[in-house]
TIVEXDREN-958456 format. One record per residue (C-alpha): x, y, z. Coordinates in steps of 0.2 Angstrom, whole numbers, plus 5000, padded with zeros to 4 digits. Layout:
<seses>
x: X y: Y z: Z
...
</seses>
This chain:
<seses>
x: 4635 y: 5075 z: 5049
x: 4641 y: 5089 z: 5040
x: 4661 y: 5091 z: 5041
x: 4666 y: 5106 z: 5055
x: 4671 y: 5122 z: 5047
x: 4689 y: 5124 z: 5045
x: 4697 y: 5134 z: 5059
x: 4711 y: 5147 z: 5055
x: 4727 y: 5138 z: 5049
x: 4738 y: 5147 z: 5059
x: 4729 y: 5153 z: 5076
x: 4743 y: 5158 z: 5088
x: 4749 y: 5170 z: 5074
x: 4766 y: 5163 z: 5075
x: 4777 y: 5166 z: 5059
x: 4776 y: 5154 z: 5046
x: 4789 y: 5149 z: 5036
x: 4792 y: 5155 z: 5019
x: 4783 y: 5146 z: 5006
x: 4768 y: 5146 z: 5019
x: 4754 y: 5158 z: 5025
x: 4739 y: 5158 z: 5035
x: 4727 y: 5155 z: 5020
x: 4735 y: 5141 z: 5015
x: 4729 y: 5123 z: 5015
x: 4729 y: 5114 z: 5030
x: 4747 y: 5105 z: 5035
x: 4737 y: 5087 z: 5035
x: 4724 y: 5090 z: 5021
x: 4705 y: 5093 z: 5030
x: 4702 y: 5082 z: 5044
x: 4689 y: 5074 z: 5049
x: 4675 y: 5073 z: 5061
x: 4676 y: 5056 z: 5061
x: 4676 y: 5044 z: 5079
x: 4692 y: 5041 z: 5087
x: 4698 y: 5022 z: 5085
x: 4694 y: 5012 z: 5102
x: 4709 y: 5007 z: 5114
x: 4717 y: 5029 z: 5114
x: 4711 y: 5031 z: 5131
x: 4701 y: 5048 z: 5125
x: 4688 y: 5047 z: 5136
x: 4699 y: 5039 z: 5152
x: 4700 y: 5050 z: 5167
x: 4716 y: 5062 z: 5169
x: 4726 y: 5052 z: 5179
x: 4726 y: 5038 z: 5167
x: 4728 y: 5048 z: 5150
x: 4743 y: 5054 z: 5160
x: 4751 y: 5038 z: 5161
x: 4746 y: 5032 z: 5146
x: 4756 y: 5045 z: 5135
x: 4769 y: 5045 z: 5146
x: 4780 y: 5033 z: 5137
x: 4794 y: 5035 z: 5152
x: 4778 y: 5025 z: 5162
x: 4786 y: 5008 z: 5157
x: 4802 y: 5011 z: 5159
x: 4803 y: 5017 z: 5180
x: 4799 y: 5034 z: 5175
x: 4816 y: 5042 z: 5171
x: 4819 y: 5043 z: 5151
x: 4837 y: 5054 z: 5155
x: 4848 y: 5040 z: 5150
x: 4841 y: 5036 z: 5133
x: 4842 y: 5056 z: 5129
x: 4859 y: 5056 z: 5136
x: 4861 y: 5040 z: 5124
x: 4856 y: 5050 z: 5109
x: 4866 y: 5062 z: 5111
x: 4883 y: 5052 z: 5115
x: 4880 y: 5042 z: 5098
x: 4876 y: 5056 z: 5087
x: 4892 y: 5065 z: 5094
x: 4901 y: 5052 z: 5089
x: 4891 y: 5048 z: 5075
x: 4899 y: 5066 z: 5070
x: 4916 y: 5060 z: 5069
x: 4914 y: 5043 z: 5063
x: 4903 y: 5046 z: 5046
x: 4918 y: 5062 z: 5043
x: 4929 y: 5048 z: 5044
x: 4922 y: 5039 z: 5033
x: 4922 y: 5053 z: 5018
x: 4906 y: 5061 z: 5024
x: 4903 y: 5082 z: 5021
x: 4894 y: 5091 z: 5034
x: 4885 y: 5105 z: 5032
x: 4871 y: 5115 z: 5042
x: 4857 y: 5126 z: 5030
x: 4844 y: 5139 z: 5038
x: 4826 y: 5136 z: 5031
x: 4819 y: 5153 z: 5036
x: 4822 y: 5165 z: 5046
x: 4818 y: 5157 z: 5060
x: 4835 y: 5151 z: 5069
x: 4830 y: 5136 z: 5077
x: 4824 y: 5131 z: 5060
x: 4838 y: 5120 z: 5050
x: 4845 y: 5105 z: 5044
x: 4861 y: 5097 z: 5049
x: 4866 y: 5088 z: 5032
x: 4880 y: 5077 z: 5030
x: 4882 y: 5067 z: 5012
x: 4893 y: 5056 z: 5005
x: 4911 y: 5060 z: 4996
x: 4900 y: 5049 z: 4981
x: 4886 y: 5064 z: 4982
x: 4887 y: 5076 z: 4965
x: 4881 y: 5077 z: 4950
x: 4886 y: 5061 z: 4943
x: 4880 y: 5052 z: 4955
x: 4865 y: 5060 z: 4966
x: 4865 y: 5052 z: 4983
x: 4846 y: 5046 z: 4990
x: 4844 y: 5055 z: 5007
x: 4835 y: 5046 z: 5023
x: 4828 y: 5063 z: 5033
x: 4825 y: 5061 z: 5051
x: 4813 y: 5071 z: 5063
x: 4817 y: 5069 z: 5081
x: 4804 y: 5068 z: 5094
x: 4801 y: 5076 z: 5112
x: 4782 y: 5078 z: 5111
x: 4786 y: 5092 z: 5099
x: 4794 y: 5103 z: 5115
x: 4810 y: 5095 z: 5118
x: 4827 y: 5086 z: 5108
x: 4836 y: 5094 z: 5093
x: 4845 y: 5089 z: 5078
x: 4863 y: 5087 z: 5087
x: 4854 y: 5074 z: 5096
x: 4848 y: 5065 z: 5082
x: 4863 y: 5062 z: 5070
x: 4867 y: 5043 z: 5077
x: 4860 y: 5036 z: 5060
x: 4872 y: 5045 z: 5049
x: 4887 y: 5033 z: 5050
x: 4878 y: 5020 z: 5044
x: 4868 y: 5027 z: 5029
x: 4886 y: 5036 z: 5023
x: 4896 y: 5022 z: 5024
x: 4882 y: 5017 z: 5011
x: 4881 y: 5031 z: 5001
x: 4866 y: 5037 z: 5006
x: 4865 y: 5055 z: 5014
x: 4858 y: 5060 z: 5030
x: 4848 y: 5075 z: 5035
x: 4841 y: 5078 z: 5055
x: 4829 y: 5091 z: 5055
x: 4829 y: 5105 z: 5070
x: 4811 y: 5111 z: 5071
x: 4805 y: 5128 z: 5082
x: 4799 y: 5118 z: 5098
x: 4784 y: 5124 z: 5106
x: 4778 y: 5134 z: 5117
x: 4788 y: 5146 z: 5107
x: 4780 y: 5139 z: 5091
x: 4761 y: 5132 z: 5088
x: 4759 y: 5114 z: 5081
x: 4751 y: 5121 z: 5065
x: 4768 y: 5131 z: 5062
x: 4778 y: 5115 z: 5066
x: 4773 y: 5106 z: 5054
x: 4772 y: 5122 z: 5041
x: 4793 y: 5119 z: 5046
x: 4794 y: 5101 z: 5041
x: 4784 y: 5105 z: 5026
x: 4797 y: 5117 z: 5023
x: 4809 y: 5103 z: 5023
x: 4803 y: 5096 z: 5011
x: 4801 y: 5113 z: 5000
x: 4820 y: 5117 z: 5002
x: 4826 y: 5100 z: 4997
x: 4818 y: 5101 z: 4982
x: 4826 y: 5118 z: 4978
x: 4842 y: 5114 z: 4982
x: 4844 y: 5096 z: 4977
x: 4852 y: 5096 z: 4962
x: 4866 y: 5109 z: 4969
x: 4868 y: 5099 z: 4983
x: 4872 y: 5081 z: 4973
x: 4854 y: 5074 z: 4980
x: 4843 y: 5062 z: 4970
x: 4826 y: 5072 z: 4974
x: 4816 y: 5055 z: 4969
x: 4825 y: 5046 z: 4980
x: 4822 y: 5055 z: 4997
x: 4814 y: 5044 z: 5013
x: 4810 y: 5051 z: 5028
x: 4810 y: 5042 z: 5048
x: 4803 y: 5048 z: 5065
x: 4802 y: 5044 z: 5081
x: 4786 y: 5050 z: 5092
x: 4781 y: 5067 z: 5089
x: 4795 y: 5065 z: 5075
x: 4782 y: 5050 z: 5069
x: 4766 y: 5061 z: 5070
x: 4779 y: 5073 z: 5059
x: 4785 y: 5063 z: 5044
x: 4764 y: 5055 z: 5043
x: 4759 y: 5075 z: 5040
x: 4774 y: 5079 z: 5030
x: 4771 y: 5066 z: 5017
x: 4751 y: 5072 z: 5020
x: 4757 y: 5087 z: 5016
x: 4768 y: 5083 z: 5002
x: 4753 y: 5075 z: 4994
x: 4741 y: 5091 z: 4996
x: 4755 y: 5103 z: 4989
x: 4758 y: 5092 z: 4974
x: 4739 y: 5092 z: 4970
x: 4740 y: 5111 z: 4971
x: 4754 y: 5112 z: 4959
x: 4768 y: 5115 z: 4969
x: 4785 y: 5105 z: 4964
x: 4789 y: 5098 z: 4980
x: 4799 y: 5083 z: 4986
x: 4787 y: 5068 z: 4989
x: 4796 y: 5056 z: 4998
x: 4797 y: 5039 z: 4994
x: 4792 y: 5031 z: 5010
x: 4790 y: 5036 z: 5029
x: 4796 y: 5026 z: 5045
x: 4786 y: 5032 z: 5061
x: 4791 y: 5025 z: 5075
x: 4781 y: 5025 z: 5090
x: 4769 y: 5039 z: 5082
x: 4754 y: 5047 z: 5090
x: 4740 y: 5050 z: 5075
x: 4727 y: 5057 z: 5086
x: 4730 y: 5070 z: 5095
x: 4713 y: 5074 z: 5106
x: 4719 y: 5063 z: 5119
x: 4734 y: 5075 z: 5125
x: 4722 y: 5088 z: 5129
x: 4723 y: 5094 z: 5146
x: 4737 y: 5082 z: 5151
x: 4756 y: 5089 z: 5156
x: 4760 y: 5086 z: 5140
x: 4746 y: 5100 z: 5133
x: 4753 y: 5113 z: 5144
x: 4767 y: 5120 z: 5131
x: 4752 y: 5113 z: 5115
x: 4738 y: 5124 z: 5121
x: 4727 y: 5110 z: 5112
x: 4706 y: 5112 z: 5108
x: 4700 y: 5099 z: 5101
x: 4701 y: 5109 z: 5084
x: 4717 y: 5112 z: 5083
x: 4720 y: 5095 z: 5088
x: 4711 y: 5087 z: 5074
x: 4717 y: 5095 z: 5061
x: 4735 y: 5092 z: 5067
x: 4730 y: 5072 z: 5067
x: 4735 y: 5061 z: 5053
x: 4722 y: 5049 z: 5059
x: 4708 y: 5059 z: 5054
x: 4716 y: 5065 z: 5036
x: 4712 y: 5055 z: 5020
x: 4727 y: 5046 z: 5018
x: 4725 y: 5037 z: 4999
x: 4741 y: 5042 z: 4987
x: 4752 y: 5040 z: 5001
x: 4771 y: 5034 z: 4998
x: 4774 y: 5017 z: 5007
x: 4773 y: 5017 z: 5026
x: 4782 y: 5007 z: 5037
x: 4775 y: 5008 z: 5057
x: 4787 y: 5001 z: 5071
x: 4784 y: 5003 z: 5092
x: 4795 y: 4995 z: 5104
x: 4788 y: 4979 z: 5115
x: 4790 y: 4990 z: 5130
x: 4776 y: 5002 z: 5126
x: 4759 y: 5008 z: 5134
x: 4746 y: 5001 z: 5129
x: 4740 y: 5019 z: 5121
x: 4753 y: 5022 z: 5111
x: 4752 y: 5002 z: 5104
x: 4733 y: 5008 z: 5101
x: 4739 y: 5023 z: 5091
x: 4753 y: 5012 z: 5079
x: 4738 y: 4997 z: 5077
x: 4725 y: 5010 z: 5072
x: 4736 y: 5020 z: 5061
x: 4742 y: 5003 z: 5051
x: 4724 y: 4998 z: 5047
x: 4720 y: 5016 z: 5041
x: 4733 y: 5016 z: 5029
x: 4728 y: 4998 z: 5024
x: 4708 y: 5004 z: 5021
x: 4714 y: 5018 z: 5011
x: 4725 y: 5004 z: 4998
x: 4742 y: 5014 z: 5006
x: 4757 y: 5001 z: 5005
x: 4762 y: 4996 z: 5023
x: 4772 y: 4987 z: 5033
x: 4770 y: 4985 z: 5053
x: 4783 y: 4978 z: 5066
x: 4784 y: 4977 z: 5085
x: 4803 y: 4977 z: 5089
x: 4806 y: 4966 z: 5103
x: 4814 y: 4970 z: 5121
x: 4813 y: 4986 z: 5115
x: 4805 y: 5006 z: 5123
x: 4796 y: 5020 z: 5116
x: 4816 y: 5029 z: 5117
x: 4829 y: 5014 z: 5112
x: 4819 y: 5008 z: 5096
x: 4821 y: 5021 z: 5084
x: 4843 y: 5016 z: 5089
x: 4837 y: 5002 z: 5077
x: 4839 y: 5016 z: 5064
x: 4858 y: 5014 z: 5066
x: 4861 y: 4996 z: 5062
x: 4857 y: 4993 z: 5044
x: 4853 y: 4972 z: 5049
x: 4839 y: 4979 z: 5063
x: 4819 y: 4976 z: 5055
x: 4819 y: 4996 z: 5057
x: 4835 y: 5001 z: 5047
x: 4833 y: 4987 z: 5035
x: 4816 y: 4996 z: 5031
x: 4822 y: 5012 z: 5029
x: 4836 y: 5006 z: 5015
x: 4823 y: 4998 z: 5005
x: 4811 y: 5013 z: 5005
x: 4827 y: 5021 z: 4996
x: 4825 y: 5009 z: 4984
</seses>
């Protein structure tokens, strides 16, 4: 079957970010029209696709403590890795003011000594959550020397998925612009997600990987930790979730990392919590044995005890399986 023709990168007519426009090639690389992996719940009846990505389903229904969680650590997270020498700082990456990156490097960071950076996307099914509330990592990676960046994305509705991910490909432009002034080893840059913040970093180093084959000098990171990711997106169509998306099934595959060639990828470590649906388990398993088929280095871990929302806290403790990850993708 001939691949389907290639619908407008940027349908809503939302701004793009600088860097980007609407002939440009697809965030993901061309998609697919390949079957989606058995065990995603496509086809299930409403009802059941509801419960199935709604990762809150497992946990009594009420997710409000683990974002009130977030946002306690990373306030303190603030103080703590200041305390311990490190420099905050907040940058604009377009106009576009909900577009930045909360920075914060070591007192080591300069041009002597380039710190490696770990750059983390938050997740909130791409419509809720912000860079404040994702900082809780940074203590721990500056009391190694090792900068931290949270990214604040346009959340939709008032932004498209296509011009999401245009803004975390943006990310990724800016860092290597400003590296060097900044102190920050450009060749030593990984990147961490959680949920939609997964689905993120797996088209950002897609992304990455397209723009460098066009010639563009752009940051490739070094690795990826997705955590608790969803690669396919044609199962949230129609669902509560779809409502601020506005998903067809075009946009939705071409916004899938599942269905994008993934060979040349940097090293790929996937992690879910024990406490998950059985969906979003599906999504992680299928994910790990496409990047294995396409000969892409990867890793695979189910954290014990943990939920889709307390896992990626493993980020935090350099002696979990997710943080010890993270630090050797630095290299």
């Amino acid at each position: 079957m001939p691949a389907p023709a290639r619908p407008p990168a940027n349908p809503t007519g939302a701004a793009l970010p600088a860097g980007l426009h609407a002939d440009a090639p697809l965030p993901v690389g061309q998609y697919s029209d390949a079957p989606l992996p058995a065990g995603l719940y496509a086809d299930a009846p409403l009802p059941l696709r509801e419960r199935q990505y709604s990762p809150s389903s497992c946990i009594g229904g009420n997710y409000q403590p683990f974002i009130h969680a977030y946002r306690q650590r990373s306030a303190q997270a603030r103080i703590d890795a200041r305390q311990a020498g490190g420099r905050w700082s907040r940058h604009a990456l377009s106009a576009a003011p909900s577009h930045a990156l909360e920075l914060c490097l070591p007192a080591t960071a300069g041009a002597g000594a380039p710190a490696p950076v770990m750059l983390f996307v938050h997740g909130g099914y791409w419509q809720e959550l912000a860079a404040a509330d994702s900082l809780f990592a940074a203590t721990a990676c500056v009391e190694l020397g090792i900068g931290f960046a949270a990214l604040d994305y346009t959340l939709a509705p008032a932004a498209s998925l296509d011009t999401i991910i245009g803004e975390c490909l943006e990310a990724l432009n800016w860092l290597s612009t400003h590296a060097a002034a900044l102190g920050i080893a450009r060749e030593r840059v990984a990147i961490a997600g959680s949920s939609a913040g997964a689905h993120l970093c797996a088209a950002m180093v897609l992304g990455a990987r397209e723009a460098r084959a066009a010639g563009r000098a752009v940051v490739m990171p070094r690795g990826a930790v997705l955590v608790s990711g969803v690669y396919w997106l044609e199962p949230l169509i129609g669902t509560s979730i779809d409502a601020a998306l506005r998903l067809d099934t075009a946009a939705a595959r071409r916004a899938s990392p599942g269905l994008a060639a993934l060979a040349g990828l940097p090293e790929v470590h996937v992690a879910w919590g024990e406490v998950e649906t059985e969906a979003f388990k599906a999504q992680s398993h299928a994910f790990v044995r496409r990047l294995h088929e396409a000969g892409v280095r990867c890793s695979a871990s189910e954290v014990p005890g943990r939920n889709h929302f307390d896992v990626v806290l493993d980020l935090a403790a350099p002696d979990s399986v997710l943080g010890r990850r993270a630090l050797e993708l630095l290299g």
